[in-house]
C-alpha positions as CSV (number, residue, x, y, z in Angstrom):
1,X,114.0,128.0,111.2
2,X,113.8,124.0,111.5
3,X,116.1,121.7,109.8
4,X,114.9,118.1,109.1
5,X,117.8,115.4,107.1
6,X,115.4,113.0,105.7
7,X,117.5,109.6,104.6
8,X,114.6,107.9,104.0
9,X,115.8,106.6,100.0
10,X,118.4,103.2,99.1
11,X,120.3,105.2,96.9
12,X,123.1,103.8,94.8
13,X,126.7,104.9,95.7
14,X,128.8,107.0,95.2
15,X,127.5,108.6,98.4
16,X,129.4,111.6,99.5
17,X,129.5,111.8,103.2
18,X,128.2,110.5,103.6
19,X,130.0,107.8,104.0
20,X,130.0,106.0,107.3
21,X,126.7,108.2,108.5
22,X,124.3,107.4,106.2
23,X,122.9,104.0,106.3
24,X,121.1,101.4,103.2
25,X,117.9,102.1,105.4
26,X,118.4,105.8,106.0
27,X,117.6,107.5,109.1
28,X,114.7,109.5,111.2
29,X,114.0,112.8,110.1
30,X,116.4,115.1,112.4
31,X,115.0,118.8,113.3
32,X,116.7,121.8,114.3
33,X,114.6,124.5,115.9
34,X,115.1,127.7,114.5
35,X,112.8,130.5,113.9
36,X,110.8,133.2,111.0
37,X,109.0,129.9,109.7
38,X,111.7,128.6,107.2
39,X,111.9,124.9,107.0
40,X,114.8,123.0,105.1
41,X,113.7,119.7,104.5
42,X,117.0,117.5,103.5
43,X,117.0,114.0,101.3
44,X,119.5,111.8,100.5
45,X,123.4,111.8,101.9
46,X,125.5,114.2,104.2
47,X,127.0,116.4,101.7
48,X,123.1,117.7,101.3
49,X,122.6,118.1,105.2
50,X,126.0,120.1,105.3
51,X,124.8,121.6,102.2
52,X,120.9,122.7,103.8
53,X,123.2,124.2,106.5
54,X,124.6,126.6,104.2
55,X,121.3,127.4,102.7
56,X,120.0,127.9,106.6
57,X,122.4,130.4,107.4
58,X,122.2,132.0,103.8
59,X,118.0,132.2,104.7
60,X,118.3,133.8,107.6
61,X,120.6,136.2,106.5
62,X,118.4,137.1,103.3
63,X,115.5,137.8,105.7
64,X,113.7,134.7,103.9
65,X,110.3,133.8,105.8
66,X,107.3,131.5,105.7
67,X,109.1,129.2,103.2
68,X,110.1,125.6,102.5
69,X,113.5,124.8,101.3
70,X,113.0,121.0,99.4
71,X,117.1,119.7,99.1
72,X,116.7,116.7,96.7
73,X,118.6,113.6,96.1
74,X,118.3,112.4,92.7
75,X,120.4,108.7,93.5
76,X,117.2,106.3,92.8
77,X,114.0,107.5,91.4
78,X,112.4,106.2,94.8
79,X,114.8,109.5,96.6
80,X,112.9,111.7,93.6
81,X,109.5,110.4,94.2
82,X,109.8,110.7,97.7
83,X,110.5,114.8,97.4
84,X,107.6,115.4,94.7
85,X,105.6,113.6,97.1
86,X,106.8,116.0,100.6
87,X,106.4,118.8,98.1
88,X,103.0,118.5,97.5
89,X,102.1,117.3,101.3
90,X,103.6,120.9,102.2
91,X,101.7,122.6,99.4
92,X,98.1,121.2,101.9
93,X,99.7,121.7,105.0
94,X,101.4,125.3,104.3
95,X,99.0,126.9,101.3
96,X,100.8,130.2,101.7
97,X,104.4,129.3,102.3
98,X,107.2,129.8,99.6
99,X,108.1,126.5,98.4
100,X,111.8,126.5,96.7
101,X,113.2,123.0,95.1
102,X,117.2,122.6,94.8
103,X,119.7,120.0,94.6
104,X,120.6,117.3,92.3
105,X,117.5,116.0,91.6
106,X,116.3,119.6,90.6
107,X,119.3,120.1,88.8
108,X,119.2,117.2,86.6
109,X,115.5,117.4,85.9
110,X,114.4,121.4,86.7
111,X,111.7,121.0,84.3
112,X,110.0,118.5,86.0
113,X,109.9,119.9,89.5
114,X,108.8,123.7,87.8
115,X,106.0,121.6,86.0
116,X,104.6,121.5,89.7
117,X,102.2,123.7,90.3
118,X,103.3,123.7,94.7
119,X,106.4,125.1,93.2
120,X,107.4,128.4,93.4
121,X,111.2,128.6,93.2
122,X,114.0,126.0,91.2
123,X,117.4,126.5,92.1
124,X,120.6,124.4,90.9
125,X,123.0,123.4,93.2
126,X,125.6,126.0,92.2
127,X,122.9,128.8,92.7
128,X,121.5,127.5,96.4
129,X,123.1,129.0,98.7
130,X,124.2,132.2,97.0
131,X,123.6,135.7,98.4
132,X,120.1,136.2,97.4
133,X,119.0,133.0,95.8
134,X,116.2,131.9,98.1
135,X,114.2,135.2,97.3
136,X,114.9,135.4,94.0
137,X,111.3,136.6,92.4
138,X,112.0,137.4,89.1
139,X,113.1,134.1,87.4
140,X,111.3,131.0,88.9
141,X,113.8,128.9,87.2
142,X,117.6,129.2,88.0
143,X,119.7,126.1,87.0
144,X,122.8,127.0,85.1
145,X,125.3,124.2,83.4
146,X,127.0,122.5,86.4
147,X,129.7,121.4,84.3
148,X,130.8,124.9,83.9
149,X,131.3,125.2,87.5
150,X,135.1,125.5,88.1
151,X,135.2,126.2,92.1
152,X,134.1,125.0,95.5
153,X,132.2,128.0,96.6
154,X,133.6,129.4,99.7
155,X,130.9,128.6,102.0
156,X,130.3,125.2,101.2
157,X,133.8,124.8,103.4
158,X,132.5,126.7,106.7
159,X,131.9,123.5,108.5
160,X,128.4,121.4,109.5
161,X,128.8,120.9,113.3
162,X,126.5,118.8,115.7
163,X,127.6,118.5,119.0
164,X,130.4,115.8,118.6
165,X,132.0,116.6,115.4
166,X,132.2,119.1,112.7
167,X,132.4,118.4,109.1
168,X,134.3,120.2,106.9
169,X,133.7,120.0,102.4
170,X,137.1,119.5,100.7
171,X,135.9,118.2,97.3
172,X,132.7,118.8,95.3
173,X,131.7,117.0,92.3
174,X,133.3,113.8,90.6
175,X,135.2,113.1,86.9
176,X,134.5,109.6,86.8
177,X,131.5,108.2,85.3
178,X,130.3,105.1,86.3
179,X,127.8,103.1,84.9
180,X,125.2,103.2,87.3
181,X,125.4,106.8,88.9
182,X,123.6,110.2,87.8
183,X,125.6,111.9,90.1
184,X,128.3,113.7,88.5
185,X,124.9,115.3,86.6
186,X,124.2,116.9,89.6
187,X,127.5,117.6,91.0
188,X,129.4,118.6,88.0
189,X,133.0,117.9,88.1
190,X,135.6,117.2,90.5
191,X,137.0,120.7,92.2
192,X,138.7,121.1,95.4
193,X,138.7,123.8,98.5
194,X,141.7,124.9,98.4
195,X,144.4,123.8,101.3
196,X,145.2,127.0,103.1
197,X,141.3,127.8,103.3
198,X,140.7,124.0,104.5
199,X,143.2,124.4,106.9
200,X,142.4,127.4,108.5
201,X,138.5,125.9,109.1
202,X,139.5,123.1,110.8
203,X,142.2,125.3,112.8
204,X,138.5,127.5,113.7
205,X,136.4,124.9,114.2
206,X,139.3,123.0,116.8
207,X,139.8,126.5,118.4
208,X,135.9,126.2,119.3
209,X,136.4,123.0,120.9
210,X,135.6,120.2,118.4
211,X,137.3,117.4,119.1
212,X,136.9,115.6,115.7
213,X,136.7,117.1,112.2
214,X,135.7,115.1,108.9
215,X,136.8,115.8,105.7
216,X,133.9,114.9,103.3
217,X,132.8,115.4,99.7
218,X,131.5,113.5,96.4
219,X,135.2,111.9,95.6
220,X,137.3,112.7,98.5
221,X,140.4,111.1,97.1
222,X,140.3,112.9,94.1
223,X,140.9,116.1,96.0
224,X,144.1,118.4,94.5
225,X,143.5,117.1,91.5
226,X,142.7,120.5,89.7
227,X,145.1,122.6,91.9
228,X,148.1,123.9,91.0
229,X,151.3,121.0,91.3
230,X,148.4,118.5,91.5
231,X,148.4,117.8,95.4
232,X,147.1,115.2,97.2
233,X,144.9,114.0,99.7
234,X,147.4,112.6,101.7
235,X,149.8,115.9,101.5
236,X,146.4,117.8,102.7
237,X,145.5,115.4,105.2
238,X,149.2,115.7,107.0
239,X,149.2,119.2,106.3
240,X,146.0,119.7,108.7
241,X,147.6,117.5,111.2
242,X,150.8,119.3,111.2
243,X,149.3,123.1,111.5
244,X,146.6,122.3,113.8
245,X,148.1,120.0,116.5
246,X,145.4,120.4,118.8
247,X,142.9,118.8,116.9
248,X,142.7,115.7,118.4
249,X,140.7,113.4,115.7
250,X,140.8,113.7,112.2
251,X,138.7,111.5,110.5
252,X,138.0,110.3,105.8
253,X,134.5,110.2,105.1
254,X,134.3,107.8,102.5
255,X,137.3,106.8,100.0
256,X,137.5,105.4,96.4
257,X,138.7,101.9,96.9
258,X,140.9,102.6,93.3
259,X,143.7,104.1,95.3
260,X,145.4,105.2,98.5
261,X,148.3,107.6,97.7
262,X,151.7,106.9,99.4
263,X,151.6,110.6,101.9
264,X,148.5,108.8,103.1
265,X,149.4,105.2,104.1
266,X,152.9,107.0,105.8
267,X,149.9,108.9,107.8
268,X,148.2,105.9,108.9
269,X,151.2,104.6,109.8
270,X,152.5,107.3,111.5
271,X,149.8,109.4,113.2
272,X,147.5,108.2,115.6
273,X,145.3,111.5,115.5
274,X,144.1,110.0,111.9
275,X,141.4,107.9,112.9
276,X,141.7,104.2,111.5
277,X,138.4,103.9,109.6
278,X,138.0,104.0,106.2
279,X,134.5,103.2,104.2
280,X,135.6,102.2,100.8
281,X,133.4,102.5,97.5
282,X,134.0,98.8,96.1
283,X,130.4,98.2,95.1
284,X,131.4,94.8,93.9
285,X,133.4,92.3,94.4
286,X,133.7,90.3,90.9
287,X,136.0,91.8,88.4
288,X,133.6,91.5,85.6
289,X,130.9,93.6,87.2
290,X,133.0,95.8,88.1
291,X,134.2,96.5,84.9
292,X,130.8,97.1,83.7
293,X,130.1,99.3,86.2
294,X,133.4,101.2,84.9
295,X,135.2,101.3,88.1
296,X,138.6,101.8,88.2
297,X,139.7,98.9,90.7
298,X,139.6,95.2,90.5
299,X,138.8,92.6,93.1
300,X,142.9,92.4,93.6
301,X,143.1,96.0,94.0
302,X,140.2,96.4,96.5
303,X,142.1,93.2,98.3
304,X,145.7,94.6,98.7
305,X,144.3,98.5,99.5
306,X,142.6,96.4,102.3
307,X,145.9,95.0,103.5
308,X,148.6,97.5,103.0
309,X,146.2,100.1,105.7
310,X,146.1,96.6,107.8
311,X,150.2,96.4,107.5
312,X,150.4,100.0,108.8
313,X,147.8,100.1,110.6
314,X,146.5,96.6,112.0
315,X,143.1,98.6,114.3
316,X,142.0,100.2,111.3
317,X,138.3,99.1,110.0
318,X,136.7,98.9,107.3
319,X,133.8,99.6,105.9
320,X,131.9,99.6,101.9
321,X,129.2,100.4,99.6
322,X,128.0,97.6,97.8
323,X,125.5,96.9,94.8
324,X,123.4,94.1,94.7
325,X,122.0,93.3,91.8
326,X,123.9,95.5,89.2
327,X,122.4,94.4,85.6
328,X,123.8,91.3,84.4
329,X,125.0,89.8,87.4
330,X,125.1,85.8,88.0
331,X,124.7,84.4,91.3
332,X,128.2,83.2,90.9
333,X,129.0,86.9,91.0
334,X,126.9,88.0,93.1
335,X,128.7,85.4,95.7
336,X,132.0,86.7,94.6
337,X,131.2,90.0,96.2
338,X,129.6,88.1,99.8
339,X,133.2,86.2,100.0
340,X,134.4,89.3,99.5
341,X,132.8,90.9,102.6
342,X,134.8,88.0,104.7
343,X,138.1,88.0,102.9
344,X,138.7,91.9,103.0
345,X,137.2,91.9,107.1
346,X,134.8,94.5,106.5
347,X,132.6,95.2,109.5
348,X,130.0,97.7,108.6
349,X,128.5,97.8,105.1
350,X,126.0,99.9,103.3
351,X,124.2,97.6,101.1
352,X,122.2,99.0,98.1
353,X,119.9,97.4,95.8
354,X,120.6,98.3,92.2
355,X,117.9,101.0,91.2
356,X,118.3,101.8,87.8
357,X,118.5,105.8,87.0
358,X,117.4,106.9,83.1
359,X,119.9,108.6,81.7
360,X,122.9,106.0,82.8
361,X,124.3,103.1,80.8
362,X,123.8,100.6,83.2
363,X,119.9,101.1,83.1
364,X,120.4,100.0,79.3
365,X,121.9,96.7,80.2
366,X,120.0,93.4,80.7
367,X,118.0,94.0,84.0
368,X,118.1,91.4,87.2
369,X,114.9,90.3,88.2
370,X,113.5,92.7,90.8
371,X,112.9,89.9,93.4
372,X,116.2,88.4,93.1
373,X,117.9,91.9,93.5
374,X,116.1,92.2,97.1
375,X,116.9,88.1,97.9
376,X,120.7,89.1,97.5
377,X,120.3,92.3,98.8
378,X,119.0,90.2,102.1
379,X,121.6,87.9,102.0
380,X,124.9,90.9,101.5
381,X,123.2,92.3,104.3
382,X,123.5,89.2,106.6
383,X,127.3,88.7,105.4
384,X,127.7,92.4,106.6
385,X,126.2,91.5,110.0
386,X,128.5,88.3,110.2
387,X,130.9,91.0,109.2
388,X,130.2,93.1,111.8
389,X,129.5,90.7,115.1
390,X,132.9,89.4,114.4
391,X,134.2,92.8,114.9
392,X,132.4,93.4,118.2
393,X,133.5,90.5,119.4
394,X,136.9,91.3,119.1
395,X,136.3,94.4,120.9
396,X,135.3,92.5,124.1
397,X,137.7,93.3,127.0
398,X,139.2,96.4,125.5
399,X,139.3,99.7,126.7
400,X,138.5,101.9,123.9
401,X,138.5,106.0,123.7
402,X,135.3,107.2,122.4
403,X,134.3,110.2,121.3
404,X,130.6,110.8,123.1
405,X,127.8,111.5,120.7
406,X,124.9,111.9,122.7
407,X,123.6,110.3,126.7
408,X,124.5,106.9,126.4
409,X,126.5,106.6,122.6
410,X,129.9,107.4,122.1
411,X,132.2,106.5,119.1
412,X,135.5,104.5,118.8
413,X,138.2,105.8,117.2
414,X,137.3,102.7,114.6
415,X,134.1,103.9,114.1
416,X,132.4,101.0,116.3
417,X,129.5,102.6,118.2
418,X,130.2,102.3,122.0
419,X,126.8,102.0,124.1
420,X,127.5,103.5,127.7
421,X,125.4,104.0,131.0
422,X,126.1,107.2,133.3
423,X,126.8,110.8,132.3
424,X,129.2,112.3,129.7
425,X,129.3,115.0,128.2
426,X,128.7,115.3,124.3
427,X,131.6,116.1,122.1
428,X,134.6,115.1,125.0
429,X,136.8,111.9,124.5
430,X,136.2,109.2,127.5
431,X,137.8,105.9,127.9
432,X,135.0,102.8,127.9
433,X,135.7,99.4,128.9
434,X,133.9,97.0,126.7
435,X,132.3,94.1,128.4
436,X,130.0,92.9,125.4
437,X,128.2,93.8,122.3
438,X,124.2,93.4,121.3
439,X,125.0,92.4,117.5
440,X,125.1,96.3,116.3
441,X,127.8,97.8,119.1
442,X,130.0,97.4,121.8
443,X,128.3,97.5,125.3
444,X,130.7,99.4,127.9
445,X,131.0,101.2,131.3
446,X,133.6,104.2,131.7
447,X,137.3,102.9,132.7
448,X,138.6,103.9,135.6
């Protein structure tokens, strides 16, 4: 069986996981070798590569063969048009395979992917990876109401691994609706894994030797919520740390910028084994955009989050989503969010041009001119690299403990990517001592 993550659309945020992984330009397509001639071919952020996982393993133990497993992304209708189009290019290349379509561009629009006639199989993304879905033959459409879905289903928290670091769904889903996003149509709402069952995953998954674990979902902050005694991120965050002392790294996949709860500052403060990175979804950074995009922070708010982690925590990083282009907005706004970039020290951004999605209010609102959306799009993104070479350069003569990805890239514990010569082995902690950067990472050699 072969795995590929496809990251090939610019979606607009919210992007679960993906967080700090999942670039405005996506990434190469990423295969897995497996066997019985099942390929799961992956779009859009990480919650839908640890989501394939779980469809992978639920394959093989189904006895599913010849098949092609399409996970779509449904952020921008580029991400859609990009899985109709694989769809049919696997239809020619694989006449006889099963071809199945989930995720949440097949659960907001199943119609239009069982309309194809490559199709043989829609499934919603509370029906993917249940016992038995992927052979289903008697129904070629199974996409139930996602906003009856109550639960995060018990193997959705089993843990995506690669040979670093293991990932591990809290949250699923999201309450909020803003302007510009479809996603809560394909993710239903906001419900939470419950703590003792989080817990004991990452205790597993740091009793096979992982040396970092991420917590990741659609709103991560939002996680408790909708358990009993509402708890909170924070109290889950510290409870992990307390109960499984020998994970080493615990790391947030991306955070709403509304809020930071009080247990989690005290952690960042506190506890070294929570890394200091967090990727905020700001989006904007002028108070009148952002309250037509409905978000729940203002420029101030973003601002002082930003410095109460720095007061606690003065390593941490940052890093954001941001729009450019959302309908309506002036250039004087639109520069409001590139000072922004400077005055809140962010050093790696994920910069998305505003694609408008039918369905959402903002694609109702007065449109900015497609090539002015990519000019500021251009520009954000050179603020960001300002952003980001200011970082690096601060990094210069420090020795840094990174987590080692692959032969020649580690991680800091700030997220900065850490470009090494000689041998270490993936998934251990080494210390690097920087002696440049190259504009996208640190250049280093392994400290004595």
């Amino acid at each position: 069986m072969t795995v590929y993550t496809v990251i090939k659309a610019q979606p607009t945020p919210p992007s679960p996981q993906e967080g700090p992984e999942v670039g405005e330009e996506g990434g190469p397509a990423v295969t897995m070798p497996g066997a019985n001639g099942v390929d799961v071919v992956t779009f859009g952020c990480r919650l839908n590569a640890y989501e394939s996982e779980a469809m992978r393993a639920r394959a093989a133990a189904d006895g599913l063969s010849d098949a092609v497993v399409f996970n779509t992304c449904a952020v921008t209708n580029e991400a859609v048009r990009q899985a109709r189009q694989a769809i049919r290019k696997a239809r020619r290349e694989r006449p006889d395979a099963r071809i199945i379509v989930t995720g949440c561009a097949a659960q907001i629009d199943p119609a239009a992917f069982a309309a194809m006639p490559e199709v043989d199989l829609v499934l919603g993304n509370a029906e993917k990876a249940a016992p038995g879905a992927l052979v289903e033959t008697t129904t070629r459409v199974r996409v139930n109401d996602i906003m009856s879905v109550k639960e995060t289903a018990g193997h959705l928290i089993d843990g995506l691994k690669d040979r670093a670091r293991a990932y591990v769904e809290v949250q699923n889903g999201c309450d909020h609706r803003c302007t510009f996003c479809i996603i809560p149509y394909g993710r239903g709402n906001s419900r939470s894994a419950p703590a003792g069952e989080v817990v004991e995953q990452v205790r597993k998954l740091a009793a096979e030797g992982y040396r970092e674990v991420v917590l990741t979902g659609v709103d991560v902050t939002s996680w408790g919520a909708d358990l009993p005694g509402e708890p909170t991120l924070g109290q889950l965050v510290g409870r992990i740390l307390r109960m499984v002392p020998d994970l080493p790294r615990l790391r947030l996949s991306s955070i709403d910028a509304a809020e930071i709860d009080p247990d989690l500052l005290k952690l960042f403060a506190e506890e070294q084994r929570l890394m200091p990175y967090l990727h905020l979804s700001l989006q904007a950074g002028d108070d009148l955009i952002l309250k037509r995009m409905k978000r729940r922070h203002n420029r101030t708010d973003a601002l002082n989050l930003v410095a109460s982690v720095r007061a606690v925590r003065p390593d941490v990083a940052f890093g954001a989503d941001l729009i450019a282009g959302f309908p309506t907005e002036s250039e004087e706004a639109f520069e409001n969010t590139v000072r922004l970039v400077e005055e809140a020290g962010l050093a790696f951004l994920h910069v998305f041009p505003y694609s408008a999605r039918p369905g959402t209010p903002a694609a109702r609102m007065p449109p900015v001119k497609g090539p002015v959306i990519k000019d500021r799009a251009k520009r954000l993104r050179e603020a960001g690299q300002r952003g980001l070479e200011r970082h690096l350069a601060a990094q210069v003569g420090r020795v840094l403990p990174g987590l080692v990805e692959r032969d020649g890239l580690a991680r800091a514990e700030d997220f900065t990517e850490i470009a090494f010569t000689g041998e270490a082995p993936a998934g251990e902690i080494v210390a690097f001592r920087v002696t440049g950067h190259d504009g996208t990472r640190v250049i280093a050699e392994r400290a004595a």
